[in-house]
N, C-alpha and C positions, 0 to 999 in steps of 0.2 A: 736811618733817618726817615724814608718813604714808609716804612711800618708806623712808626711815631706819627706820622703824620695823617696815616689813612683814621689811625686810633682815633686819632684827635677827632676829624672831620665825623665819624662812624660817633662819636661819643655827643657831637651836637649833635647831629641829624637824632641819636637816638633822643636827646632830651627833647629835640624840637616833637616828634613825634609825639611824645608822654604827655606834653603840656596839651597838644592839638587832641591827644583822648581825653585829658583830664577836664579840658575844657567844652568837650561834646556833654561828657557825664555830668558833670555840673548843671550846664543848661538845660537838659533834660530832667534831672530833679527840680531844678527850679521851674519848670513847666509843669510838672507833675505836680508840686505846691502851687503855683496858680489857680492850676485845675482844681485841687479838692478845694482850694479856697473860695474857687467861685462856687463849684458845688454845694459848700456849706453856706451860704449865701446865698441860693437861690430861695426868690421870691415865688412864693403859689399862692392860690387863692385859694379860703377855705371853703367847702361845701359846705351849708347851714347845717346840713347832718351831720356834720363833723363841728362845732361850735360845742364849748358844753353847758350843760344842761341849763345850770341861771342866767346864761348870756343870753339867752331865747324868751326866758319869762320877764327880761326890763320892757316895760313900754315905749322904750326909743330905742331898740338894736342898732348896729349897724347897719349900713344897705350892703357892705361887704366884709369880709376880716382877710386880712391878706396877712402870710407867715413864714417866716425863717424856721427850719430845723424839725424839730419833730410836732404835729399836733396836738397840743394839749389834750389827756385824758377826758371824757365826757363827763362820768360819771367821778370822780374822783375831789374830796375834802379840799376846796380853795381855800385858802385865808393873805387877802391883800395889805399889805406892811406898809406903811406908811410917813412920813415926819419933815422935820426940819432939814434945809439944804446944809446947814451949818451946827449939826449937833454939838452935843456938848459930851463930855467923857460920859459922862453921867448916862446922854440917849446911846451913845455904840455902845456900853455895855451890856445897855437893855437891852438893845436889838440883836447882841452875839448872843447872848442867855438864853431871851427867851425864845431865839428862833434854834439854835442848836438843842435845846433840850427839848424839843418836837421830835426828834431824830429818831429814826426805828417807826413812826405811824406815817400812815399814806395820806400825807398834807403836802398841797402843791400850793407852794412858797410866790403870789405875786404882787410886782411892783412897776414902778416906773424906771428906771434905768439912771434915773438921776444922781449928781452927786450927793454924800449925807446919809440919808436913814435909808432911801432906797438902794444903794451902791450897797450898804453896810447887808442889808435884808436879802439883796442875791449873795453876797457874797458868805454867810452864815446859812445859807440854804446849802449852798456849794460843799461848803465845811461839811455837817453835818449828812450829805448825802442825801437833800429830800429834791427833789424837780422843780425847779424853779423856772418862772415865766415872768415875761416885763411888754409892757407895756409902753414905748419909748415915744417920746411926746414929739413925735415927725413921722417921716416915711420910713421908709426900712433900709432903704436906698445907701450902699457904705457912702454916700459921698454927703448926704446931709444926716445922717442916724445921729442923735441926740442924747448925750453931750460924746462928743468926739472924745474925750478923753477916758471914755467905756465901752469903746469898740474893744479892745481885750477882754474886757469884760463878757457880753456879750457874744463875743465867740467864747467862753467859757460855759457860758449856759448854754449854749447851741452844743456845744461839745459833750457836756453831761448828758445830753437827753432833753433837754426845756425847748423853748419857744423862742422868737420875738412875734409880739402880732402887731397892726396896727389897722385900723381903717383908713387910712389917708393914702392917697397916692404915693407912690414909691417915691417921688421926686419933693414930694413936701416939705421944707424946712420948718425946724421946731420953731413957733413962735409963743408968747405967753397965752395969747389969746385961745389957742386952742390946746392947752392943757384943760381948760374943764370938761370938753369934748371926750377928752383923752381918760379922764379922771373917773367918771359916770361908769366906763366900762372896765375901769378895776374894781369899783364898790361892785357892779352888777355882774361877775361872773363869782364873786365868795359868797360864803357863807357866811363872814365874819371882815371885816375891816378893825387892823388895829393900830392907833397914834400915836407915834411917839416924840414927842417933843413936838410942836406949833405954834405960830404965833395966832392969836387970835381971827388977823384978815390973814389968812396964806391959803393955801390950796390945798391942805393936807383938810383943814375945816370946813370945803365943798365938795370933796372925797367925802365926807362924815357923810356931810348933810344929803348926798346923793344916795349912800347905803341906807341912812333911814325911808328914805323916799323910798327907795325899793324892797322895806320892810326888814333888812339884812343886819345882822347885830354889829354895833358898835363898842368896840374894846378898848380902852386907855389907860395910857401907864400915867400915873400922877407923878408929879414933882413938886421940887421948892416953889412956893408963894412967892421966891425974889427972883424968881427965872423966868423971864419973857418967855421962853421958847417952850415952857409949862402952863402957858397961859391958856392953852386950845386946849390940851387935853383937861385940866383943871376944870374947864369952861365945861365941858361937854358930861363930866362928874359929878354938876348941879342935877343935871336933865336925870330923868328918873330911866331913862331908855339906855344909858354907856352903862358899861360893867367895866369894874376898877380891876387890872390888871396888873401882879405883883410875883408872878412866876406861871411857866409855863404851865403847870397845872389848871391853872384857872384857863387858860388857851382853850385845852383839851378836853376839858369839862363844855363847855361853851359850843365846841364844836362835836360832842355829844361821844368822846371818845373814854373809854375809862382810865384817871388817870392813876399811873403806877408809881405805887409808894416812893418817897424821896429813901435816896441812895443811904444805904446804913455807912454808920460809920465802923471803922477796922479798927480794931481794940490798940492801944498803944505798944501792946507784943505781940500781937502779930503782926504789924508794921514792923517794926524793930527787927522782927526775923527774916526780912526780904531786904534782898541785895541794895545796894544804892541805886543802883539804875532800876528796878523793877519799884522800891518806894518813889521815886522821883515821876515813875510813868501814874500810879496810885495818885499820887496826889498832884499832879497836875490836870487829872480827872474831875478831881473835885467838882467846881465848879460846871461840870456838863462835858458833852460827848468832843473827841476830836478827831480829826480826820490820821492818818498816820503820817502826811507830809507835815500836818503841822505840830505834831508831836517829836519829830527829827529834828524839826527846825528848835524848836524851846528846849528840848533835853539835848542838842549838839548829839543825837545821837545816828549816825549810819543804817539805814532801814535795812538792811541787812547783821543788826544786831538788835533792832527793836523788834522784828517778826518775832524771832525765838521768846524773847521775853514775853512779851503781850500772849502767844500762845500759851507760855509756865503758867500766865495770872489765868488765863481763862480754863485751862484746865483744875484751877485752885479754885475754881468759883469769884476771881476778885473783879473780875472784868467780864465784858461779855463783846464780840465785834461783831460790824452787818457790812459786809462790803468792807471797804476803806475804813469805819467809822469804829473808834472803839469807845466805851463808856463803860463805869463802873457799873456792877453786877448787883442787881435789886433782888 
């Protein structure tokens, strides 16, 4: 009965013990995660030598750039993505299209952080593996960063490799008024600004109107004549200075890159010769490059049976991969 009973007590004490480690280790992980999270959030300021290169040729720079994560490239192919808060199927499919099939050239992907075209524009940079930078229309500050509901988001781009920058004090809350502030200096670090979807008075049409001011080419995807939200880019496709935009190609031309032949098509037997799953990866391609998590995700298939496959096509010349990113073989 006194042995049963020492057990007993020996059998709490131990559990009490296990919980009193399990609960050290715990908090210390969760210390450890604070930590790199405030690390990757911290705020620095940028040296002008370190700004790249067309952010120095606007006539109204900033007096400072302050930034999250890594500093954007100096020398390196900008192009600022732009649209309506409220697309339509029609603008997310532009904006997944023609920003994933940029994929493989060294074009750093910027936008404002907002929901809609800009949300859609990092996150199809993300996809596709290019560097992605935003511009978020506040401070940088996590407690007013703008829109609250792309802080994930934005530690996503910080995670890749990108940016956040901003000139406004860290403590700034996003207000309307100073998105055109905000806006001047995404037309003014590209080469190129492109629109998709607008209404005629919105902000994505003083983004335009600021890239021409600072001489920078203006890109627009046209739409239906009965769609409001076609009305700015439509607008800007009278003007003799926009270039009508209908696939990436015309992007990459524009921004002086050569572009490479559209993806041949696979004779109907030599498709028919590849397994279900390796045709299924083939032509979910189609349409442009995808990353491999989201290729798991649509073909339900275990990445540890997509590697094998995707390697069979690329050694068959059907595919080609860069990173994460696979795309049919040109």
């Amino acid at each position: 009965m006194s042995y049963k009973k020492d057990h007993d007590e020996w059998d709490k004490f131990s559990r009490k013990f296990e919980d009193i480690v399990q609960s050290k280790i715990d908090h210390a992980a969760n210390q450890r995660h604070l930590s790199q999270i405030k690390t990757m959030h911290k705020i620095f300021e940028l040296n002008r030598e370190e700004w790249p290169e067309l952010l120095l040729q606007i006539n109204d720079p900033p007096k400072r750039l302050y930034c999250i994560g890594t500093p954007p490239p100096q020398k390196a192919v900008y192009l600022t993505v732009i649209g309506s808060r409220t697309p339509t199927d029609y603008g997310c499919d532009c904006v997944h299209n023609l920003v994933t099939g940029l994929a493989g050239y060294p074009i750093v992907i910027v936008s404002g952080l907002a929901t809609g075209i800009d949300g859609f524009a990092h996150e199809a940079a993300l996809e596709a593996g290019l560097k992605t930078i935003s511009f978020p229309g506040s401070g940088l500050d996590r407690n007013v960063l703008y829109p609250p509901e792309h802080h994930d988001l934005a530690d996503r781009i910080v995670n890749a490799g990108g940016c956040l920058l901003s000139e406004f004090e860290h403590n700034q809350i996003g207000y309307y008024y100073i998105f055109p502030q905000r806006n001047r200096l995404m037309a003014g670090i590209s080469r190129a600004t492109l629109i998709i979807e607008g209404r005629i008075k919105s902000g994505s049409l003083i983004t335009t109107k600021q890239a021409f001011d600072y001489n920078r080419s203006v890109l627009a995807v046209p739409g239906s004549i009965y769609n409001p939200l076609s009305a700015g880019p439509n607008m800007l496709l009278h003007t003799p200075s926009a270039l009508a935009v209908s696939s990436s190609k015309d992007i990459l031309e524009e921004l002086g890159f050569e572009a490479i032949e559209p993806v041949p098509k696979i004779s109907p037997e030599r498709l028919a010769a590849l397994d279900p799953s390796s045709r299924q990866i083939i032509q979910a391609l189609e349409t442009g490059s995808m990353n491999k998590d989201n290729l798991c995700r649509e073909l339900s298939l275990p990445m540890v049976e997509l590697n094998p496959l995707v390697s069979f096509l690329e050694i068959d010349g059907l595919v080609k991969t860069n990173g994460n990113v696979v795309r049919r073989a040109r």
